[in-house]
C-alpha positions in Angstrom: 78.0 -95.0 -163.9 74.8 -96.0 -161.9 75.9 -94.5 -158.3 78.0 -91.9 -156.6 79.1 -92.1 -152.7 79.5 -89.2 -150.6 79.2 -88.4 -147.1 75.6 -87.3 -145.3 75.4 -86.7 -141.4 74.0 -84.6 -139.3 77.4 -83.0 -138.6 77.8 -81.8 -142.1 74.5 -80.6 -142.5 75.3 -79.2 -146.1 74.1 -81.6 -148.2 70.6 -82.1 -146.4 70.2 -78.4 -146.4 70.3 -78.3 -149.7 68.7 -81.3 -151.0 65.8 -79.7 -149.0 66.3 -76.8 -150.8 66.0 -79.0 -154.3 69.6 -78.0 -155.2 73.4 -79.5 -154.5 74.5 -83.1 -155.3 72.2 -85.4 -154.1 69.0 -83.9 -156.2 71.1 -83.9 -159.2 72.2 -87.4 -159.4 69.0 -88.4 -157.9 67.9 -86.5 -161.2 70.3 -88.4 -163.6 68.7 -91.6 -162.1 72.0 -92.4 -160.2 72.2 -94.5 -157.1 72.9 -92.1 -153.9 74.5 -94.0 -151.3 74.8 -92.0 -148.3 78.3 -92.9 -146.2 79.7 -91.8 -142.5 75.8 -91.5 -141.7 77.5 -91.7 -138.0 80.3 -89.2 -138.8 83.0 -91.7 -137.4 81.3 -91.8 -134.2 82.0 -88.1 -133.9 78.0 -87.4 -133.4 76.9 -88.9 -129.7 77.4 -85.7 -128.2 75.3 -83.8 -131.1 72.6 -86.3 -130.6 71.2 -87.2 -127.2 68.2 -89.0 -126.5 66.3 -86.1 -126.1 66.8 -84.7 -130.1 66.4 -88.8 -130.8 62.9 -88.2 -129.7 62.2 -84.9 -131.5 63.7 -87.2 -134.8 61.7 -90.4 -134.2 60.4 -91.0 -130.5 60.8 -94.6 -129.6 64.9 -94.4 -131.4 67.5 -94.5 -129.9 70.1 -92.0 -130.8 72.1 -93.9 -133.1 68.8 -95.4 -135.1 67.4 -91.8 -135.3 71.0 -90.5 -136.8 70.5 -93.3 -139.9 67.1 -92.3 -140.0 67.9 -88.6 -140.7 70.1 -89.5 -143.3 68.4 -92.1 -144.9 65.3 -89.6 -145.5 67.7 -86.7 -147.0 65.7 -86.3 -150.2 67.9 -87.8 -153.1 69.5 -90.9 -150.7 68.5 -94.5 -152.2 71.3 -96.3 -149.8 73.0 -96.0 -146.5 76.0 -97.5 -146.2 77.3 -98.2 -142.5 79.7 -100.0 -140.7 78.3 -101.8 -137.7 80.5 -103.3 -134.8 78.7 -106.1 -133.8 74.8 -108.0 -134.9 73.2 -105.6 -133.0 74.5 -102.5 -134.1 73.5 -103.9 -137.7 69.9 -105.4 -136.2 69.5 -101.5 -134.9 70.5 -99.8 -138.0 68.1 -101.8 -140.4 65.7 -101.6 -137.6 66.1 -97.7 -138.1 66.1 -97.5 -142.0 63.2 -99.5 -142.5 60.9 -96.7 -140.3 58.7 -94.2 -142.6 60.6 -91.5 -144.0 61.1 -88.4 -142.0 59.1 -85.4 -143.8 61.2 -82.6 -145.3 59.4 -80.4 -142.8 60.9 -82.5 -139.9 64.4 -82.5 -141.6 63.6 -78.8 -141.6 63.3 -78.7 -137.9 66.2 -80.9 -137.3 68.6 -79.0 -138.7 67.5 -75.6 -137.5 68.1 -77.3 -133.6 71.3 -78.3 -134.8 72.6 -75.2 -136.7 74.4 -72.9 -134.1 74.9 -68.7 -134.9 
């Protein structure tokens, strides 16, 4: 075994939250040298009404709100791939676009997922 799938958006928050944290799934096969390929980054489109331009900017100003969604996921401590599913060139032009951008810090993670964690 060299990798393991599993889902990472910002609608399920859990697995960021706690590979900030150092603990869950992706910091232990990121441990056992595994592979962590991050899938639904986009949560089946579900996440254009969690993220509007205006939480694109507090992730990466300059993204758009799909770009800074990939980016979120592709800096979750433990992730070494993101896999996506793009519907046309520029969808795919946008999303490399986004992953190849400097890592988000863990403290910006942080503050990303306290806007979007509601009481």
């Amino acid at each position: 075994m060299v990798a393991v799938q599993m889902p990472v958006s910002l609608v399920m928050m859990t697995p960021i939250v706690q590979a900030l944290q150092g603990r869950g799934p992706l910091p232990a096969a990121a441990g056992a040298g595994l592979r962590v390929m991050a899938s639904a980054p986009l949560h089946g489109g579900e996440l254009p009404g969690m993220v509007d331009q205006e939480l694109a900017d507090l992730i990466r100003p300059g993204l758009n709100p799909a770009q800074a969604r990939v980016l979120a996921v592709a800096s979750c401590p433990g992730v070494t791939d993101v896999r996506i599913g793009a519907s046309s060139a520029p969808h795919w032009s946008q999303a490399a676009d986004a992953v190849a951008q400097p890592s988000l810090t863990a403290a910006k993670l942080r503050e990303i997922t306290a806007v979007l964690t509601f009481p």
